[in-house]
C-alpha positions in Angstrom: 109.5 9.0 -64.0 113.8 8.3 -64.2 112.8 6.8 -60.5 110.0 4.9 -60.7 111.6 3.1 -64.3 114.8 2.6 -61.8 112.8 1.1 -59.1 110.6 -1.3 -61.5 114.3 -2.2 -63.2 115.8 -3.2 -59.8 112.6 -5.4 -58.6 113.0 -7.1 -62.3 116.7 -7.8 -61.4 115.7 -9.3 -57.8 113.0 -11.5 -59.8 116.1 -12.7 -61.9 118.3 -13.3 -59.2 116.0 -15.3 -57.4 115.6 -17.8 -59.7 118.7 -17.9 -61.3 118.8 -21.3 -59.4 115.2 -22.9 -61.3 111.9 -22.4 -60.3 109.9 -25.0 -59.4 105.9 -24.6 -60.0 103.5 -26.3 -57.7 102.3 -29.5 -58.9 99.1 -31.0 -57.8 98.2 -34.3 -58.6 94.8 -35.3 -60.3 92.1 -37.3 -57.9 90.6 -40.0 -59.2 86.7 -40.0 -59.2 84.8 -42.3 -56.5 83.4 -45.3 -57.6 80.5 -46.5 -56.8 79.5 -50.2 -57.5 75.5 -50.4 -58.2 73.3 -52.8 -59.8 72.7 -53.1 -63.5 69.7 -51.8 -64.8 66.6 -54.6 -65.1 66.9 -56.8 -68.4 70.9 -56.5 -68.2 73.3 -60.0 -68.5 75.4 -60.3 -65.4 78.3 -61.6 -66.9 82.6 -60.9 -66.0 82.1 -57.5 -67.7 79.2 -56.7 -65.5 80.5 -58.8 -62.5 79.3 -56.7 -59.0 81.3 -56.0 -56.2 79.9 -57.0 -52.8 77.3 -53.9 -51.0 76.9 -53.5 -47.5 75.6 -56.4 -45.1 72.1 -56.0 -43.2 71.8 -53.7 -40.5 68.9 -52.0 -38.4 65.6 -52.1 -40.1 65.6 -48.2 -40.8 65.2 -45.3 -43.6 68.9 -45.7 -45.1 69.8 -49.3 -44.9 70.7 -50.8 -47.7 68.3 -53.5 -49.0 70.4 -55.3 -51.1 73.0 -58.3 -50.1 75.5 -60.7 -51.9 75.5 -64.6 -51.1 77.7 -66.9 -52.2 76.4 -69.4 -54.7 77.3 -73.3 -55.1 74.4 -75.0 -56.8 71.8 -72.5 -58.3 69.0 -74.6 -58.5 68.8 -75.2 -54.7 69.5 -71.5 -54.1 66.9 -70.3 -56.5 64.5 -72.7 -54.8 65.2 -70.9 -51.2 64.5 -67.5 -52.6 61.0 -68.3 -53.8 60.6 -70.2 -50.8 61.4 -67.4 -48.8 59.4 -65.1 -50.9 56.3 -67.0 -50.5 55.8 -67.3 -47.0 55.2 -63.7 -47.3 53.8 -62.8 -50.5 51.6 -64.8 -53.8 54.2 -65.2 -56.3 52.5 -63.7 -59.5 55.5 -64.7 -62.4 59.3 -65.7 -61.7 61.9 -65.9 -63.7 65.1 -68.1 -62.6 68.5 -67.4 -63.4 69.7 -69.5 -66.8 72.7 -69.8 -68.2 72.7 -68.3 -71.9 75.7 -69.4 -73.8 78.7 -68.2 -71.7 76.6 -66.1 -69.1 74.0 -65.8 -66.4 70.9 -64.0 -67.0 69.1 -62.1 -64.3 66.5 -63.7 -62.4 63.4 -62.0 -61.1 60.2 -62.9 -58.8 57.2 -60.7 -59.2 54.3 -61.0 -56.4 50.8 -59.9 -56.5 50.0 -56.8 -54.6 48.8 -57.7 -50.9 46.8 -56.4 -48.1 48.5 -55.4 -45.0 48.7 -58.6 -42.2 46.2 -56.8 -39.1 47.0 -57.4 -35.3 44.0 -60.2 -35.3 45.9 -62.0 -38.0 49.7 -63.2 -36.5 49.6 -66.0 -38.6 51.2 -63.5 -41.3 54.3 -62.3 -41.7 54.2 -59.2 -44.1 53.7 -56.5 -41.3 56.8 -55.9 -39.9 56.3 -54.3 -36.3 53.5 -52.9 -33.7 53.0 -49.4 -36.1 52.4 -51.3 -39.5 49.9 -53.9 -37.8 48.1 -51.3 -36.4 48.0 -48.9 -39.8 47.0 -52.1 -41.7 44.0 -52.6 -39.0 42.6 -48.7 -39.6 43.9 -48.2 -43.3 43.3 -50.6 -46.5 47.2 -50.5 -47.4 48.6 -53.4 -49.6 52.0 -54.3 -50.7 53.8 -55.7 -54.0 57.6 -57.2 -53.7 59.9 -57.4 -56.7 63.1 -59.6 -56.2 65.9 -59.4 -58.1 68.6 -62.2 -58.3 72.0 -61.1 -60.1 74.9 -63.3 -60.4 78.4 -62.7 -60.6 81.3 -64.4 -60.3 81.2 -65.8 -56.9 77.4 -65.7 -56.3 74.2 -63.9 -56.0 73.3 -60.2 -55.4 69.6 -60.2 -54.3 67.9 -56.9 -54.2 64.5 -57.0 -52.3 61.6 -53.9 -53.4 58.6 -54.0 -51.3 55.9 -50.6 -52.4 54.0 -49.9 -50.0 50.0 -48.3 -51.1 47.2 -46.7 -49.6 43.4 -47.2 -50.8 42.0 -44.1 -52.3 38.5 -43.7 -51.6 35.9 -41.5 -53.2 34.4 -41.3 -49.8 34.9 -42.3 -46.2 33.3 -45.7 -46.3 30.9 -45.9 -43.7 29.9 -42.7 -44.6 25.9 -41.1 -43.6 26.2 -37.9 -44.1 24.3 -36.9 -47.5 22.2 -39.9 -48.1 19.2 -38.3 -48.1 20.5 -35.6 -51.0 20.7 -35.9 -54.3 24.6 -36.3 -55.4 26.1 -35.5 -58.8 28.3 -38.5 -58.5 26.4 -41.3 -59.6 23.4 -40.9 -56.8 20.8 -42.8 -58.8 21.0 -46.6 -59.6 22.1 -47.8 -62.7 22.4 -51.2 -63.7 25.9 -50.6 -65.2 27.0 -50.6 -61.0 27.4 -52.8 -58.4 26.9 -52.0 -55.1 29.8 -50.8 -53.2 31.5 -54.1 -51.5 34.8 -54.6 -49.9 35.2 -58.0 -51.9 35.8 -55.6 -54.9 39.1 -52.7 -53.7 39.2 -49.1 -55.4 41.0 -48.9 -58.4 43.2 -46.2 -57.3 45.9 -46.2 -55.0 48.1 -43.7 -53.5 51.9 -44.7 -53.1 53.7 -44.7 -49.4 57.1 -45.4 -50.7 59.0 -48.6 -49.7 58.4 -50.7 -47.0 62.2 -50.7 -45.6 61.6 -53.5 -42.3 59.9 -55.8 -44.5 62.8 -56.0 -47.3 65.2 -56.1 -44.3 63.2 -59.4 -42.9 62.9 -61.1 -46.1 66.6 -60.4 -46.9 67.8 -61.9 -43.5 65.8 -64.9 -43.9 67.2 -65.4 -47.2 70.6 -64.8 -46.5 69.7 -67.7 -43.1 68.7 -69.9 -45.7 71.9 -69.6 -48.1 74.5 -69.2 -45.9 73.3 -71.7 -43.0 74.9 -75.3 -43.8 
């Protein structure tokens, strides 16, 4: 026991002796946490306190581009009317709102289409089937499409952010169906008066979402950014 108190005493000693000179602790310095710059929430006033930093520019027409870009803004009238003019050529405008200027701010501006069916490989003419694969889909599947456009200005122009939903028609049945005619169904089988017959000039009213249509809002942003940015 005399030894081992003796051994523990000299280590202790050794412990002193070595920093009789000052110890220094590590010090490790706090890391700030990343920023990331996003658009505000629909509804919000852009103003200096909620002035946007630039996002990424356009890129290839795939899963993870971004679908957002910043112009730069001189008169807003004329670049509010190249927007919807833009927006148009692909889609019926259902309600817009432009960007006003509310006492010592701008508001958010928004366009708002009606939903769409799907431009087939017999029509050319129309621009809101970006590529061979979404032609074709359109030509064998009812699928529409519904674009929301929002315009938010800061302080040295416009950050447009382009939504296009993509939808599949959900049908009871196959519509060319035979099978079962001749058999009683459970599922409205006898006329009524309170039906039509089934028509394609009247669509299903439910519809199955694809997610978002990521070539299309790359198109309609490049054309935009064309018409803002070409003199």
């Amino acid at each position: 026991m005399h030894g081992l108190l003796d051994h523990l005493g000299l280590a202790s000693t050794v412990a002193v002796a070595l920093c009789a000179g000052g110890c220094q602790q590590p010090t490790f310095a706090p890391q700030a946490a990343p920023v990331y710059s996003a658009p505000p929430p629909p509804g919000t006033i852009a103003g200096p306190a909620h002035a946007v930093a630039p996002v990424a520019t356009l890129g290839d027409p795939n899963a993870t581009a971004s679908s957002i870009v910043h112009v730069a803004v001189v008169d807003r009238d004329w670049a509010w009317e190249q927007i919807v003019d833009v927006v148009d050529d692909y889609f019926r405008i259902e309600q817009e709102r432009q960007v006003q200027l509310v006492g010592q701010v701008l508001t958010e501006g928004r366009i708002d289409t009606f939903p769409q069916l799907g431009a087939t490989i017999v029509e050319p003419h129309r621009w809101d089937s970006v590529g061979r694969y979404n032609r074709w889909e359109n030509t064998f599947q009812t699928i529409r499409r519904r674009a929301t456009v929002r315009v938010i200005p800061d302080q040295s122009g416009y950050l447009i952010d382009v939504t296009v939903e993509k939808e599949l028609e959900d049908l009871p049945q196959p519509e060319s169906a035979t099978a079962g005619a001749a058999v009683f169904r459970n599922d409205g089988s006898l006329p009524t008066v309170r039906e039509d017959p089934v028509s394609r000039t009247r669509l299903s009213p439910y519809w199955i979402r694809l997610g978002r249509d990521r070539p299309l809002e790359q198109q309609m942003l490049a054309d935009i950014q064309t018409r803002l940015t070409t003199p």
